[in-house]
C-alpha positions as CSV (number, residue, x, y, z in Angstrom):
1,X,2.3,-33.5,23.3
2,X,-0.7,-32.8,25.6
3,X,-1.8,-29.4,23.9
4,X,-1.3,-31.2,20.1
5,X,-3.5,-33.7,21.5
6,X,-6.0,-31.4,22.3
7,X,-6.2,-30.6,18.5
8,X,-6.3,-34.2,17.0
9,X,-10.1,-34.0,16.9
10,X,-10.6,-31.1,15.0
11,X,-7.3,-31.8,12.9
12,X,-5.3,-34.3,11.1
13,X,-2.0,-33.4,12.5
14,X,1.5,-35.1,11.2
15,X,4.5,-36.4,13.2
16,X,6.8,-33.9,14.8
17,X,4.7,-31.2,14.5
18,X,5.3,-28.3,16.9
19,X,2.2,-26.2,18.0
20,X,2.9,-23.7,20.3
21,X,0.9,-21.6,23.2
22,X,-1.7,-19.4,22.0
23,X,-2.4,-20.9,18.5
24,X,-6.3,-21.3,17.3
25,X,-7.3,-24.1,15.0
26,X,-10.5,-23.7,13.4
27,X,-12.0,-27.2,12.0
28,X,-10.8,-29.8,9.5
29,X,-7.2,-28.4,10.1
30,X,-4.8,-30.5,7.9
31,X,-0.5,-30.1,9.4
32,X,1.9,-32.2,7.4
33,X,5.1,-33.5,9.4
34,X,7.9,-31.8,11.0
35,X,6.0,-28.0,10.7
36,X,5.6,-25.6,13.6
37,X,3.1,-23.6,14.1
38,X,4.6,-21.0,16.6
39,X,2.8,-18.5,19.2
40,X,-0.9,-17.2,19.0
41,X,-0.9,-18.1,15.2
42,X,-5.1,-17.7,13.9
43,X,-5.2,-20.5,11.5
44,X,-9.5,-20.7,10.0
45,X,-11.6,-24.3,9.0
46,X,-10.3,-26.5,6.3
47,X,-6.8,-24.6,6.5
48,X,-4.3,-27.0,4.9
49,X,-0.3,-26.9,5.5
50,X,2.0,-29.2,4.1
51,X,5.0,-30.5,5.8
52,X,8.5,-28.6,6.9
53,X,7.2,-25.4,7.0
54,X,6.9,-22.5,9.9
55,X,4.3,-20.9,10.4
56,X,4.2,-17.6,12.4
57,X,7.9,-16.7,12.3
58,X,9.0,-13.3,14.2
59,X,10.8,-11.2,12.3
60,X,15.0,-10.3,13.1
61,X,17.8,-8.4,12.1
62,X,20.3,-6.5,12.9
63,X,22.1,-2.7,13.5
64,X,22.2,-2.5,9.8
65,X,18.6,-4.0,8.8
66,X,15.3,-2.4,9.2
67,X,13.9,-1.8,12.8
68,X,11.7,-4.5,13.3
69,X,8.4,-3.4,15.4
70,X,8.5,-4.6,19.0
71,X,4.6,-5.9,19.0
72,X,2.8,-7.2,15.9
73,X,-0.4,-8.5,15.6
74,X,-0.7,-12.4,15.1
75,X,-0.6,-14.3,12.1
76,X,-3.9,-14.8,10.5
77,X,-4.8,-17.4,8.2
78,X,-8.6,-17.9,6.9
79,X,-10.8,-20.8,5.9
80,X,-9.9,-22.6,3.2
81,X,-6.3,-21.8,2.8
82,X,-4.0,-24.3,0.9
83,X,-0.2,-23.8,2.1
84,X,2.7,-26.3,0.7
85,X,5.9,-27.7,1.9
86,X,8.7,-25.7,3.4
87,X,6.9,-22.8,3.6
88,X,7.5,-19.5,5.7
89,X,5.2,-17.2,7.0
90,X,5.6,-14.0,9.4
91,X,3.6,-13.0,12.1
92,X,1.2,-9.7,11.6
93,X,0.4,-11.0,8.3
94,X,-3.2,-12.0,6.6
95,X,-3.9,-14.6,4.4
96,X,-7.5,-14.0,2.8
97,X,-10.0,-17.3,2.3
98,X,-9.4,-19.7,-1.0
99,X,-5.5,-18.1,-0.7
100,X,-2.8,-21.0,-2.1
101,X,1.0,-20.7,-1.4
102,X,2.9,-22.3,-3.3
103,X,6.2,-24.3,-2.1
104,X,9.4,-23.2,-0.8
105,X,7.5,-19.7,-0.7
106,X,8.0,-17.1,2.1
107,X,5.7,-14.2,3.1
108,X,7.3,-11.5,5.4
109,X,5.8,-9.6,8.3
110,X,3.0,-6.8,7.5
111,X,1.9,-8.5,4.4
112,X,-2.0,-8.7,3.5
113,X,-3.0,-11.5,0.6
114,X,-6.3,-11.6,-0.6
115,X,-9.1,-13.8,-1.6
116,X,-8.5,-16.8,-4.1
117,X,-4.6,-15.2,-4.3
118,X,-2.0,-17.6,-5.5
119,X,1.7,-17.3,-4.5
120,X,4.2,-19.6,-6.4
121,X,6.3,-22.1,-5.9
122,X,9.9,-20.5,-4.3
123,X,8.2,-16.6,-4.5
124,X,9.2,-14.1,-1.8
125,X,7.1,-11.4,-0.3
126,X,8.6,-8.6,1.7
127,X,6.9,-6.8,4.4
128,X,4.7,-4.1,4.4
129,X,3.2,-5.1,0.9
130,X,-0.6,-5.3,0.5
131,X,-1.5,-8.0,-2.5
132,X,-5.1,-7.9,-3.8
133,X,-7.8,-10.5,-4.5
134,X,-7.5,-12.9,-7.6
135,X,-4.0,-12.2,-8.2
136,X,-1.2,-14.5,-9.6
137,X,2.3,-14.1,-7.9
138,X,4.1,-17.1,-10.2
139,X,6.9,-19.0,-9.9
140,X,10.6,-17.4,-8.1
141,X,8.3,-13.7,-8.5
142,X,10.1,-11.1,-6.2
143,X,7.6,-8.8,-4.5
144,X,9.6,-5.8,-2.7
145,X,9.2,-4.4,0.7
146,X,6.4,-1.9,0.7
147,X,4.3,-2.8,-2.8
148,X,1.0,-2.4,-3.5
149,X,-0.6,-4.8,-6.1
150,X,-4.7,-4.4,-7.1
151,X,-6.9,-7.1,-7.5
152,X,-6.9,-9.5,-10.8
153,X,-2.9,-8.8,-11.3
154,X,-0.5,-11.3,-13.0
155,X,3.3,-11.6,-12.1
156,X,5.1,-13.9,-13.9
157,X,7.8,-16.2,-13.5
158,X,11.2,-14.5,-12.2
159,X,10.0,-11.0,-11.7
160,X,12.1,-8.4,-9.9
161,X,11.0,-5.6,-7.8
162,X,13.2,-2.9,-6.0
163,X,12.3,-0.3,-3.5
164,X,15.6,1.4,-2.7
165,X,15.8,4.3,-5.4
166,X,20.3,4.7,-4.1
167,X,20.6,0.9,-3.1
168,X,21.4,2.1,0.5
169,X,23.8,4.8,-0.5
170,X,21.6,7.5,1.1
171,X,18.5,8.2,2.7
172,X,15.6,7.4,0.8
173,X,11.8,6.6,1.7
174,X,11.5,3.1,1.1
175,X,8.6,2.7,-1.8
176,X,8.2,-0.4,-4.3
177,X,6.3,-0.6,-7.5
178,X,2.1,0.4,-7.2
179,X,0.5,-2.0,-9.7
180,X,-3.4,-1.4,-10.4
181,X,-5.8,-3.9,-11.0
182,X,-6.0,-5.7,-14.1
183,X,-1.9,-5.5,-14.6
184,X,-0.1,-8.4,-16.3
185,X,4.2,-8.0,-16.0
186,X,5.7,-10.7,-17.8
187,X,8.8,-12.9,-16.6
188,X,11.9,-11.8,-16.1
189,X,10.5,-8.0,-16.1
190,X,12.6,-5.9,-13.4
191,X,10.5,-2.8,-11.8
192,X,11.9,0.4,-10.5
193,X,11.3,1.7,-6.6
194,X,7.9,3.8,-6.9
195,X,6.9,3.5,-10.3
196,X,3.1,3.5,-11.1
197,X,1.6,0.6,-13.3
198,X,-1.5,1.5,-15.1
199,X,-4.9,-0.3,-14.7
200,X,-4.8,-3.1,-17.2
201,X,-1.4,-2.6,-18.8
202,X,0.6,-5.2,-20.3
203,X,4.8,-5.5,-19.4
204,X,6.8,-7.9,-21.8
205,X,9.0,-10.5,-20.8
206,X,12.6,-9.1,-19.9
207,X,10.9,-5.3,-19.6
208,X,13.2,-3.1,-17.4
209,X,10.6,-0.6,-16.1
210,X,12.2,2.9,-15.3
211,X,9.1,5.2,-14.5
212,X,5.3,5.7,-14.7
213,X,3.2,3.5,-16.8
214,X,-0.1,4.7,-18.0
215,X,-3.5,2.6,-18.1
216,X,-3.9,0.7,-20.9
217,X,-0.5,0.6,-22.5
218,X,1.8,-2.3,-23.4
219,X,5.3,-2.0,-23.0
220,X,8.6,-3.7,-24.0
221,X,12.2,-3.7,-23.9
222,X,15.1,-1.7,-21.5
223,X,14.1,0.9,-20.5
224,X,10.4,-0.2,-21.5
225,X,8.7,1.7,-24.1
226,X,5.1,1.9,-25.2
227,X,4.2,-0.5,-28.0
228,X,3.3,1.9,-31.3
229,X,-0.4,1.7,-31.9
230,X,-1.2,-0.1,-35.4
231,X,-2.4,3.0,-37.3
232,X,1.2,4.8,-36.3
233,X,3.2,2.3,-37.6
């Protein structure tokens, strides 16, 4: 109780809330009940975190899983950061400024969000992904394990990403879907390990998206195809 106490003046800080050694709270720090905030956790001013939710996890595993790094950086959160209820969040992660997270949603280890991002309700973020500034992650969205996304994308509802070309059958580089800036991928639309999306293409809803789409293009339907220009047709 004495170290949350130590925080109260520069906070608002629920009931059963659980800050642990080595965690920095910049100003105006809003904690909603029965959250933790776990070890050396970098949390900015007028952070806000809603309640049920941890905050700094440490990733696990085991024989079968990924090796998990023995050191990682601490969790960083900057200014102005809204974060909602029964949220988690991995250490050696950044959340830029202006960032929201959405409920229910979890952000692995090794992840980087930028500025004025938002992260829907229930959406899940695997490690070692890298999301840009302005971008829209929406509702139940699955980002893969080792994704890039540019600035000014939109993911929509229900999205599906996959990194794992043989689903574990054989060796394979782990790689997920490189989406540049501008990108919209409708819901339901299911990406391929390593495929390329174009600057400022458009996937439709229910897309299954094979390989390599260009800049500029729309495309539609399983496995997704460019939409004919008008003076083809």
């Amino acid at each position: 109780m004495q170290m949350i106490d130590r925080f109260r003046e520069n906070a608002n800080i629920g009931e059963l809330v659980v800050i642990q050694e080595g965690v920095v709270l910049g100003k105006n720090v809003s904690i909603g009940h029965h959250t933790a905030i776990l070890g050396n956790t970098q949390i900015g001013d007028n952070v806000t975190i809603g309640s049920h939710c941890i905050i700094g996890v440490y990733p696990g595993g085991n024989a079968n899983m990924r090796k998990t790094e023995t050191t990682l950086p601490p969790l960083e959160i900057k200014s102005n950061v809204k974060i909602g209820n029964h949220v988690s969040i991995y250490t050696g992660t950044v959340i830029s400024e202006d960032a929201f997270i959405g409920d229910q949603a979890s952000i692995r280890e090794k992840v980087r969000i930028g500025a004025n991002t938002v992260i829907g309700r229930g959406a899940m973020v695997e490690l070692n992904t890298s999301i840009g500034s302005h971008c829209t992650i929406q509702t139940l969205a699955y980002v893969t394990a080792d994704t890039t996304i540019e600035d000014h994308v939109f993911i929509g509802p229900c999205v599906s990403m996959s990194n794992d070309k043989y689903m574990g059958a054989k060796e394979f580089t782990l790689r997920g879907p490189y989406i540049k800036e501008g990108a919209k991928i409708g819901n339901n639309a299911s990406l391929l390990p390593a495929i390329i999306i174009g600057k400022n293409t458009v996937v439709g809803a229910g897309a299954v998206v094979t390989k390599n789409v260009p800049d500029f293009e729309t495309v539609v339907g399983n496995p997704a195809r460019k939409v004919p220009d008008e003076n083809t047709l």
